[in-house]
DRENRO-122471 format. One record per residue: residue number from 1; x, y, z of N, C-alpha, C, O in turn. Coordinates in steps of 0.001 Angstrom, whole numbers, m for minus. Example, Ala and Ser with C-alpha at 12.3 -4.5 7.8 and 13.67 -1.06 7.14 Angstrom:
# DRENRO-122471
(fivex 1,(13190,m5690,7800),(12300,m4500,7800),(13200,m3300,7800),(14236,m3319,8465))
(fivex 2,(12850,m2250,7080),(13670,m1060,7140),(12900,30,7870),(13409,1138,8039))
***
This chain:
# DRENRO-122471
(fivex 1,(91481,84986,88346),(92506,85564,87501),(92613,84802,86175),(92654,85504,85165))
(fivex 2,(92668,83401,86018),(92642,82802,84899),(91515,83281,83825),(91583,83398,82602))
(fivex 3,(90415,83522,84777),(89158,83892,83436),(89309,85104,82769),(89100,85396,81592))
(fivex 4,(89891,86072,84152),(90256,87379,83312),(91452,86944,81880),(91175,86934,80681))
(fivex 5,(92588,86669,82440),(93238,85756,81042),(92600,85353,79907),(92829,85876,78816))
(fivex 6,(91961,84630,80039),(91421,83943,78928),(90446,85166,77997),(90136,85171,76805))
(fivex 7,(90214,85913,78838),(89386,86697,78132),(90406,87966,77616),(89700,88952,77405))
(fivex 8,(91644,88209,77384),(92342,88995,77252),(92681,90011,78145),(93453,90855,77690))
(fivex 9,(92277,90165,79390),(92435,90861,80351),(93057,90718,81392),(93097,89534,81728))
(fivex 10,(93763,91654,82322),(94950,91909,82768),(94481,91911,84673),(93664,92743,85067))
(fivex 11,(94979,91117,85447),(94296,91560,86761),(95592,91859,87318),(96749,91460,87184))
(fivex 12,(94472,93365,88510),(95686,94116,89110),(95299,93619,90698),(94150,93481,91119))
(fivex 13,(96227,93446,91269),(95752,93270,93266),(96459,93884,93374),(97308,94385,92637))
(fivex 14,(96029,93977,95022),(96342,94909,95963),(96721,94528,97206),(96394,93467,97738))
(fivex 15,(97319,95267,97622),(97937,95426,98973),(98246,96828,99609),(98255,97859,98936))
(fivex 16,(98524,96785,101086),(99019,97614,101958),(100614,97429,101975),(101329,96520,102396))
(fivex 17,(100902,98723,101314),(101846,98361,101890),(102495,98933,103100),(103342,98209,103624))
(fivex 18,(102295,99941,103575),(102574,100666,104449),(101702,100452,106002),(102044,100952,107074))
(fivex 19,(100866,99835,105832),(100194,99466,107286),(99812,98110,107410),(99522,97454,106409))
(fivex 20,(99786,97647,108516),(99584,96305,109041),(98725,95123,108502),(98842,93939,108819))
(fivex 21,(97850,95667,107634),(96650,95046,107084),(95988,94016,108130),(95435,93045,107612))
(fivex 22,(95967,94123,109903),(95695,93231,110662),(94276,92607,110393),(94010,91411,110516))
(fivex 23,(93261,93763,109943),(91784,93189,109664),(91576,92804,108668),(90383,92839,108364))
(fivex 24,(92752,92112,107383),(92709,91056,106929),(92610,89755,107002),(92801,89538,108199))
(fivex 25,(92418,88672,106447),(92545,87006,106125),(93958,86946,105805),(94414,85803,105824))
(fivex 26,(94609,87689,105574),(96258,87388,104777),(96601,86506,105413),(95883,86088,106321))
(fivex 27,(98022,85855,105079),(98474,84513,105371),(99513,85095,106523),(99741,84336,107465))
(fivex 28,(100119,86315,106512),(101424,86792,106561),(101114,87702,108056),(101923,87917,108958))
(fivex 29,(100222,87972,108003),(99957,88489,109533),(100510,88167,110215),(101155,89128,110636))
(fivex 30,(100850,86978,110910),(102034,86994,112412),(103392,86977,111466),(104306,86981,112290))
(fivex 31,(103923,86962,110263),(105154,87404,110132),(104668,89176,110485),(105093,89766,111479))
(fivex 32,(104104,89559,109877),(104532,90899,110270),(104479,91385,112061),(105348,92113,112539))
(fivex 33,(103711,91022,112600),(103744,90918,114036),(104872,90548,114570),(105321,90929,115651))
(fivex 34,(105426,89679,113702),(106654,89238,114791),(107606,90164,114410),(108542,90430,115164))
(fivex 35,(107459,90757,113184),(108981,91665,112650),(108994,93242,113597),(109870,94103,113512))
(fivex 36,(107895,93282,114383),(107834,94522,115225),(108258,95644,114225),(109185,96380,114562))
(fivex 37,(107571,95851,112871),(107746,97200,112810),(106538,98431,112656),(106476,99405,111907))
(fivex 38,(105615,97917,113722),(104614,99073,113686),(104382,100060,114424),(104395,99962,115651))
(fivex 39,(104171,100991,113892),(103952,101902,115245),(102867,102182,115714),(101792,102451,115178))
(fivex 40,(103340,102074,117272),(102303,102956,117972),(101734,103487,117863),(102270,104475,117363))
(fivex 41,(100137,103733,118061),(99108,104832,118232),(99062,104973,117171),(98628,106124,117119))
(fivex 42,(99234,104546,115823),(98792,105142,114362),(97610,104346,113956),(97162,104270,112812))
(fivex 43,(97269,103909,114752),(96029,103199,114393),(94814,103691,113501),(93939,104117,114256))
(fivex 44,(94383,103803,111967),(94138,103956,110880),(92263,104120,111439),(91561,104991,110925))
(fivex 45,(91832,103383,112257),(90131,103157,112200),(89499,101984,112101),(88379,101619,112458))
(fivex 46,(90675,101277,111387),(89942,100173,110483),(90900,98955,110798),(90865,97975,110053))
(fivex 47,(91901,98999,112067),(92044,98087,112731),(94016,98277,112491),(94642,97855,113463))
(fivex 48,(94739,98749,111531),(95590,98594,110869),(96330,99883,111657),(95782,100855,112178))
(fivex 49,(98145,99475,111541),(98874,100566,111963),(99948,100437,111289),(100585,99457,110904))
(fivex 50,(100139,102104,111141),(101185,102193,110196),(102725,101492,110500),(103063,101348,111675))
(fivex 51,(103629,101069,109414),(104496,100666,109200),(105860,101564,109424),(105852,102783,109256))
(fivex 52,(107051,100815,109828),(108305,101740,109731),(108952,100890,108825),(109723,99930,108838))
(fivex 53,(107969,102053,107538),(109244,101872,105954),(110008,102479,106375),(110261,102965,105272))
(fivex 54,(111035,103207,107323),(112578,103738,106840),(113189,102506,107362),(114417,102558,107291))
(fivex 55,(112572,101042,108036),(113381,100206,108234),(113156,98919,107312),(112507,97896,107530))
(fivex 56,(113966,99343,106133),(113516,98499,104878),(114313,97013,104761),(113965,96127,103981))
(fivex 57,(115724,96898,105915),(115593,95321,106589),(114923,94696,106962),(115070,93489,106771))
(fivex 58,(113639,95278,107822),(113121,94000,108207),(111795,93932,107323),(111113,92919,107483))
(fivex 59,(111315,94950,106349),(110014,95742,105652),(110212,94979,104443),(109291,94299,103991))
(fivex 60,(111454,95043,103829),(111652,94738,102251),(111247,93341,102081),(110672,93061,101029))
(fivex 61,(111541,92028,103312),(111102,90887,103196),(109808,90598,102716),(109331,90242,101639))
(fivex 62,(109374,90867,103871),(107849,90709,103834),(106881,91720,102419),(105752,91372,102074))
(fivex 63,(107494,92749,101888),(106724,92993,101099),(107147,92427,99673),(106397,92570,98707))
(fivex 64,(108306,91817,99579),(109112,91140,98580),(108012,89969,98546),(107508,89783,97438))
(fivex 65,(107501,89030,99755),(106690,87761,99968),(105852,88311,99227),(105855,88019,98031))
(fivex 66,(105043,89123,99673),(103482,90019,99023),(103297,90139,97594),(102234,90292,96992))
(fivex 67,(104570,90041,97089),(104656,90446,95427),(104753,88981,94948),(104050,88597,94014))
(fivex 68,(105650,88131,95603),(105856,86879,95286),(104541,85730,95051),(104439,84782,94273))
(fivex 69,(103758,86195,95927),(102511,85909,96017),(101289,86258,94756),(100406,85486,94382))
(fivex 70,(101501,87361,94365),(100631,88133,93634),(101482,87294,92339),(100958,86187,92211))
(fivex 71,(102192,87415,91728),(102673,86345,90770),(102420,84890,90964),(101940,84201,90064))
(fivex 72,(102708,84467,92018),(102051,82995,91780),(100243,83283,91745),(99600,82279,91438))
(fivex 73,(99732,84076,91924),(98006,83910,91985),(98124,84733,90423),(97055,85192,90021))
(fivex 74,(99057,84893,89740),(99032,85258,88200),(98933,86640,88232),(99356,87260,87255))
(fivex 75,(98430,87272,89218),(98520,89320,88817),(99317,89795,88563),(100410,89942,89109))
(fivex 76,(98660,90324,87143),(99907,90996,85809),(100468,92196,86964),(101670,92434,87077))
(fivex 77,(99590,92783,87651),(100547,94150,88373),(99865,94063,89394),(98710,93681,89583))
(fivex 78,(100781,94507,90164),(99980,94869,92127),(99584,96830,92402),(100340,97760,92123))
(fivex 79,(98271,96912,92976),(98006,98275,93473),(98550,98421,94665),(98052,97827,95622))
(fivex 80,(99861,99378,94847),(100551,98574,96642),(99958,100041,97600),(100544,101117,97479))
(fivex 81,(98966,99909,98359),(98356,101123,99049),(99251,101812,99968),(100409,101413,100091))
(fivex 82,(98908,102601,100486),(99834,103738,101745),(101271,103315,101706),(102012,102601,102381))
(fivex 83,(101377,104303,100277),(103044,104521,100134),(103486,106019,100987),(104586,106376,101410))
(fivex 84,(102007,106770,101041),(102094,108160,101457),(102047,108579,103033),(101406,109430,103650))
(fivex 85,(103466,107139,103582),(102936,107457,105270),(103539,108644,105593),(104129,108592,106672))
(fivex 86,(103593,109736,105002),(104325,111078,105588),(102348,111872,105855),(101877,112407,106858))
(fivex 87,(101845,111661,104800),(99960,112016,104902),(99515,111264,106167),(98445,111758,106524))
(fivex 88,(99865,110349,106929),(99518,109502,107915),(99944,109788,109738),(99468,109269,110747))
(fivex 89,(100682,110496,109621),(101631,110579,110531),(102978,111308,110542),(103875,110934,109786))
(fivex 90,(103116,112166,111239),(104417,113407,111599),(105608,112176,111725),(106668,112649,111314))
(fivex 91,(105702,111382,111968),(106618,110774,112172),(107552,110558,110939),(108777,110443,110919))
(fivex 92,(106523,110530,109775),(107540,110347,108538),(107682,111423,107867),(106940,112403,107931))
(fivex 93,(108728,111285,107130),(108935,113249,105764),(108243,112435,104758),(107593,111394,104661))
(fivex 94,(108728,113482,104005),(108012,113422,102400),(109122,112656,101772),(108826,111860,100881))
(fivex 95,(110684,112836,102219),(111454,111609,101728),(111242,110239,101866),(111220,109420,100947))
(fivex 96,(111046,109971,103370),(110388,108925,103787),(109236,108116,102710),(109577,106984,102368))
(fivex 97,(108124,108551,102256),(107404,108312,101214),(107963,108501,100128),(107335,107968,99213))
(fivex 98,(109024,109115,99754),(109597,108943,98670),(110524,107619,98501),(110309,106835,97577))
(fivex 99,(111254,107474,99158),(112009,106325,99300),(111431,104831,99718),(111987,103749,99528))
(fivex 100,(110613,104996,100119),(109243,103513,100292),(109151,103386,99096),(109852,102622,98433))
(fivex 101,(108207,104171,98625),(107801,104253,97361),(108593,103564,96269),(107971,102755,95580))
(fivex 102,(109971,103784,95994),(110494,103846,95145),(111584,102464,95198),(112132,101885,94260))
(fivex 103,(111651,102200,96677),(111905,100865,97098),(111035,99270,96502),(111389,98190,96029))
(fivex 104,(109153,100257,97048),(108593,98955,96073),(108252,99265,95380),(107208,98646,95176))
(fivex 105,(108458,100178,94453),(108518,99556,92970),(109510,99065,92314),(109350,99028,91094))
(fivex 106,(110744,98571,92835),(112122,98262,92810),(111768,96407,92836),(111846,95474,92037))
(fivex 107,(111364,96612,94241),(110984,95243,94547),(109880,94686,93794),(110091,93479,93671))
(fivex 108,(108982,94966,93331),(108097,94551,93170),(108574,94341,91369),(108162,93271,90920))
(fivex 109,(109201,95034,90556),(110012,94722,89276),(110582,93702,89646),(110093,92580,89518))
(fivex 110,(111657,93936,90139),(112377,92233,90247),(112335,91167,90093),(113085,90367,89533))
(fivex 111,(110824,91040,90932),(109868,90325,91259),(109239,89688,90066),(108571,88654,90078))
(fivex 112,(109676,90794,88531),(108892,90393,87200),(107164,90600,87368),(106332,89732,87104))
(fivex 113,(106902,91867,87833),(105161,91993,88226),(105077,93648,88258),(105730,94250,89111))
(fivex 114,(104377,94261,87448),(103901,95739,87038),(103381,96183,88551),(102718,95350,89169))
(fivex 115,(103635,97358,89118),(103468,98121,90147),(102956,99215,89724),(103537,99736,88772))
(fivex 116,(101331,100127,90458),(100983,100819,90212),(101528,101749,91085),(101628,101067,92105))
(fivex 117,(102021,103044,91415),(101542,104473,92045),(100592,104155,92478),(99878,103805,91538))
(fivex 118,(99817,103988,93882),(98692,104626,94181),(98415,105821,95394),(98544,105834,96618))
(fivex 119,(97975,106784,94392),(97917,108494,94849),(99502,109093,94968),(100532,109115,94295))
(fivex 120,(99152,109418,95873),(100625,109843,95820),(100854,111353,95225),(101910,111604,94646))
(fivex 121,(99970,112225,95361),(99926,113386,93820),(101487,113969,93856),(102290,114096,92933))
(fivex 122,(101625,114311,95444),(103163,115605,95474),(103847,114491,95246),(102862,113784,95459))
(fivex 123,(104761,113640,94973),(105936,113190,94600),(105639,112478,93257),(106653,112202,92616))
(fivex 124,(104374,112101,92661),(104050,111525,91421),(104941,111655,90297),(105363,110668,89693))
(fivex 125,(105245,112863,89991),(106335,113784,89181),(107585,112812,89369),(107902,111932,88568))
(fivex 126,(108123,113059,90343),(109598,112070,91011),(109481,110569,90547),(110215,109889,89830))
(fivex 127,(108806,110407,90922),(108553,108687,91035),(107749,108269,89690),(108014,107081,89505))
(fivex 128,(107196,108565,89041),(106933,108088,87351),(107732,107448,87192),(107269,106329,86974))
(fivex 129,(109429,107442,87135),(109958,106720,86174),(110148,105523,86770),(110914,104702,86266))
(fivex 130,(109383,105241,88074),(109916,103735,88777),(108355,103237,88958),(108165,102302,89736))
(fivex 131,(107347,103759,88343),(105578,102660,88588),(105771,102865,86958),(106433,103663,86294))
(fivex 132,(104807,101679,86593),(104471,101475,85408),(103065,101829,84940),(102633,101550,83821))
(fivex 133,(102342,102513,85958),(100747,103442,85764),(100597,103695,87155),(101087,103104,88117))
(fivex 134,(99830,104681,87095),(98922,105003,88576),(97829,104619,88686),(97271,103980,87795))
(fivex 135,(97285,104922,89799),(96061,104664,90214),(95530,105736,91149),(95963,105614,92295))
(fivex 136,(94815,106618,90980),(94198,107692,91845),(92919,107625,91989),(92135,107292,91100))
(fivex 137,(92557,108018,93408),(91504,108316,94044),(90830,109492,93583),(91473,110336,92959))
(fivex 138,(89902,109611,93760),(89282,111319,93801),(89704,112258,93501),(89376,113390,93856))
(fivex 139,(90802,111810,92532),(91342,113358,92284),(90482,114319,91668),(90339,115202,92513))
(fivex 140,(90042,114519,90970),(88615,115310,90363),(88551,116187,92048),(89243,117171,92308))
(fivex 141,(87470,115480,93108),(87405,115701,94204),(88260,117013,94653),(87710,118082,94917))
(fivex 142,(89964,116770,94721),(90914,116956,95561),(91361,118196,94418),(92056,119039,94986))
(fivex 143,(91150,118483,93066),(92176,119005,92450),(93701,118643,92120),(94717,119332,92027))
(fivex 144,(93370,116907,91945),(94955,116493,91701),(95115,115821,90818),(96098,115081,90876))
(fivex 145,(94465,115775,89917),(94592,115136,88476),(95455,115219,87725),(96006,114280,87151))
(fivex 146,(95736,116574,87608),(97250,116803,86691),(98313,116445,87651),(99226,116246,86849))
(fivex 147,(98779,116245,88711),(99834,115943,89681),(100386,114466,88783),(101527,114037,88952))
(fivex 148,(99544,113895,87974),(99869,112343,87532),(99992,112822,85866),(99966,111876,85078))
(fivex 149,(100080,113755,85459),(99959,113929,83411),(101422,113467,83494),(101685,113632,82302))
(fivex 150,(102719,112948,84097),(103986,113415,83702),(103541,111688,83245),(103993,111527,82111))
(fivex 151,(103003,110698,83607),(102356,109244,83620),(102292,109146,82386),(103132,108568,81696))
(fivex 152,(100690,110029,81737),(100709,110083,81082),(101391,110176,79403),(101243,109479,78399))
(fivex 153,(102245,111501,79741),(103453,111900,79336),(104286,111148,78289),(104768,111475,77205))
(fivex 154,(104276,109956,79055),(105083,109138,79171),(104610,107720,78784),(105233,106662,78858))
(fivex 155,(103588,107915,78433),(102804,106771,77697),(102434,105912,78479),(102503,104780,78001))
(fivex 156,(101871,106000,80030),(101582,105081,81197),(100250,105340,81458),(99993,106542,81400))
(fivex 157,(99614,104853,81641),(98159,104608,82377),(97775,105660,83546),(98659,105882,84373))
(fivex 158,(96769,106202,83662),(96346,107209,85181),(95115,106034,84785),(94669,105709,83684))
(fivex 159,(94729,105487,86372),(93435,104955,86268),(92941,106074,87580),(93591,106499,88535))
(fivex 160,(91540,106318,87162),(91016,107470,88291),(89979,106465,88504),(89340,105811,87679))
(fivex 161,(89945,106475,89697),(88588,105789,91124),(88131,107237,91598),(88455,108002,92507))
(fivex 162,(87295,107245,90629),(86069,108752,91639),(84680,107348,92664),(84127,106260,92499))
(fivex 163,(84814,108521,93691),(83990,107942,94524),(82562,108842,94825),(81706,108403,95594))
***
């Protein structure tokens, strides 16, 4: 991160925020284990299970740490992944992802550290005025490119990851 600095450039990290990140190195793994908020059987493929953001007592800590972190390692903004656990699982609405969502980018300001949107197309509209740019996948792919112009709009960043 320092070299990017020096060279005038801005580094963004990342995180989960919405699932376990267990088949990570993270530091924070048995806090989240011990906070029991994962659920069952949502197991992702790739080792990870989704989170219960509507319980943002015991959720908001630990992703408050995550941001806290990303500022001390100097990242101007965090990419915070699977805000969209309603796409993941019947268990959550589309409020549900709305209100995660909008929680960390709450937290993650506070925090004094730029938060991207990532994907997110149906609530993108809503939630603009609380990320400071997006970040989309494949939209090209998906037909969801314009779901993020209000970003634009608005003088914010769309970064597109075609794969």
């Amino acid at each position: 991160v320092p070299i990017l600095h020096k060279r005038g450039q801005k580094a963004v990290c990342y995180f989960s925020g919405g699932t376990t990140e267990y088949n990570s190195s993270r530091p924070d793994i048995k806090d989240y284990k011990k906070a029991g908020i994962e659920i069952k059987g949502t197991n992702d493929g790739w080792g990870n299970y989704l989170l219960d953001v509507r319980n943002k007592k015991k959720l908001q800590p630990l992703i408050r740490k995550r941001f806290q972190r990303a500022v001390k390692y100097g990242c101007d903004a965090v990419e915070v992944d699977v805000l969209d656990v309603h796409n993941h699982s019947n268990k959550f609405s589309k409020q549900d992802s709305f209100n995660f969502a909008k929680w960390v980018a709450e937290t993650g300001h506070e925090e004094n550290i730029s938060v991207s949107l990532k994907n997110l197309p149906s609530l993108a509209k809503n939630l603009q005025p609380y990320f400071d740019f997006a970040t989309v996948e494949s939209c090209a792919d998906y037909n969801e490119c314009t779901y993020f112009k209000e970003f634009t709009k608005n003088k914010k960043a769309v970064f597109i990851v075609q794969y």
